[in-house]
N, C-alpha and C positions, 0 to 999 in steps of 0.2 A: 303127222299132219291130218287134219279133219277136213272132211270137206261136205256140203250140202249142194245140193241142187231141188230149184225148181221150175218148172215149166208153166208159163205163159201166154195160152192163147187172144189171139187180139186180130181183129179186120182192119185194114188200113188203105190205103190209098195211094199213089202216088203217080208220077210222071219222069222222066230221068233227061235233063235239060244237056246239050253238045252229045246227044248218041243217037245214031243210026240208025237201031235195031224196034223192034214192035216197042219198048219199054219206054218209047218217046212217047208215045201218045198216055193218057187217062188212063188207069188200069187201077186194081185191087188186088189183094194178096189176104189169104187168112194166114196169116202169120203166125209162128213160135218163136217165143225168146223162152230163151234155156240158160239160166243164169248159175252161176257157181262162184259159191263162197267160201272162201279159206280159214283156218287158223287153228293154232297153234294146242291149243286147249279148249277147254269148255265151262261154261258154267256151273252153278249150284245145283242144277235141274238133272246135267249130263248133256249138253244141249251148246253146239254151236252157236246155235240162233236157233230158235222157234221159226219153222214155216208159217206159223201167222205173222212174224214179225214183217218178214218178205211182201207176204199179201197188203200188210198195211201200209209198208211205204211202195215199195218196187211197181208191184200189180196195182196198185191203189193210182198211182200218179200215170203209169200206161193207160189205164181205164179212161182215168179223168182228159188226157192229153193226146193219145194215139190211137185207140179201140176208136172205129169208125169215122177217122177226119182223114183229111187229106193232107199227105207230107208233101211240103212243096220248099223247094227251094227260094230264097228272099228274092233272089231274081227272076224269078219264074214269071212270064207275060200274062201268066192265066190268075194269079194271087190277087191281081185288083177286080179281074172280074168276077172270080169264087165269091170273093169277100163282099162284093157291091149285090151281089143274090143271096146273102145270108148264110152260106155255106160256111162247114169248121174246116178249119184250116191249119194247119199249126206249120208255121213258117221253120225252117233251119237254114243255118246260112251258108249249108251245104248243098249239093246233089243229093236227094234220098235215095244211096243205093243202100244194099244193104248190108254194107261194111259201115257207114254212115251212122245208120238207125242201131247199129249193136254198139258201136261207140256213144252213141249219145244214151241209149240205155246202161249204160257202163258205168257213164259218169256219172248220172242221175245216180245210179245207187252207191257210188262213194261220195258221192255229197250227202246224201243221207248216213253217212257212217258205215254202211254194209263192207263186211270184210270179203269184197269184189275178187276175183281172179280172172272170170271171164264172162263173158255170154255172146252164147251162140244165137243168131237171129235166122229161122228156117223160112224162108221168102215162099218155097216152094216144097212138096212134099221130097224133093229129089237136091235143093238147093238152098246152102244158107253159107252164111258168113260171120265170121268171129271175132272180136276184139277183148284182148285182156293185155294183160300185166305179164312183163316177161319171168 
């Protein structure tokens, strides 16, 4: 089995809506996603997949959608005020933890066809969380 990996640096944002802890309030993260790809065989090249393909779709749509906006949950009381100040936003219709943000970067790249396993989302130099395929 072949596997690739690449790593994704991105700023992001968020709030964590029914929790306790400092992570209610507004806060930022320079985030890593650490994605990893499977399979079986390789191409005409030698070549799982080219790490630019990655860059174009994966790190391409991260840039466009998460790099510098705020993750906020649909519910969140703060979403109509962000939005009514021109603020980005990018709504999910979850809690932005970050087992959350690696699932939904997950999915994003097996809808783009990416032969997905996993990604790791590193919130903090010391803390991250993972979602893949068993």
């Amino acid at each position: 089995m072949f596997r690739v990996t690449r790593e994704i640096q991105f700023c992001y944002g968020h709030r964590l809506l029914n929790y306790e802890g400092k992570c209610r309030y507004l806060h930022g993260h320079n985030g890593r996603a650490v994605i990893t790809l499977e399979g079986e065989s390789l191409d005409e090249r030698g070549m799982l997949i080219d790490f630019g393909d990655i860059k174009r779709t994966i790190q391409a749509w991260i840039e466009e959608n998460l790099d510098h906006n705020m993750l906020l949950c649909r519910d969140d009381p703060m979403l109509p005020v962000l939005r009514d100040r021109g603020e980005r936003v990018f709504v999910m219709s979850c809690n932005p933890t970050a087992e959350n943000i690696a699932r939904l970067i997950f999915e994003r790249a097996a809808e783009q066809g990416l032969p997905i396993v996993e990604v790791l989302l590193w919130e903090t130099a010391n803390c991250f969380a993972s979602y893949g395929r068993e």
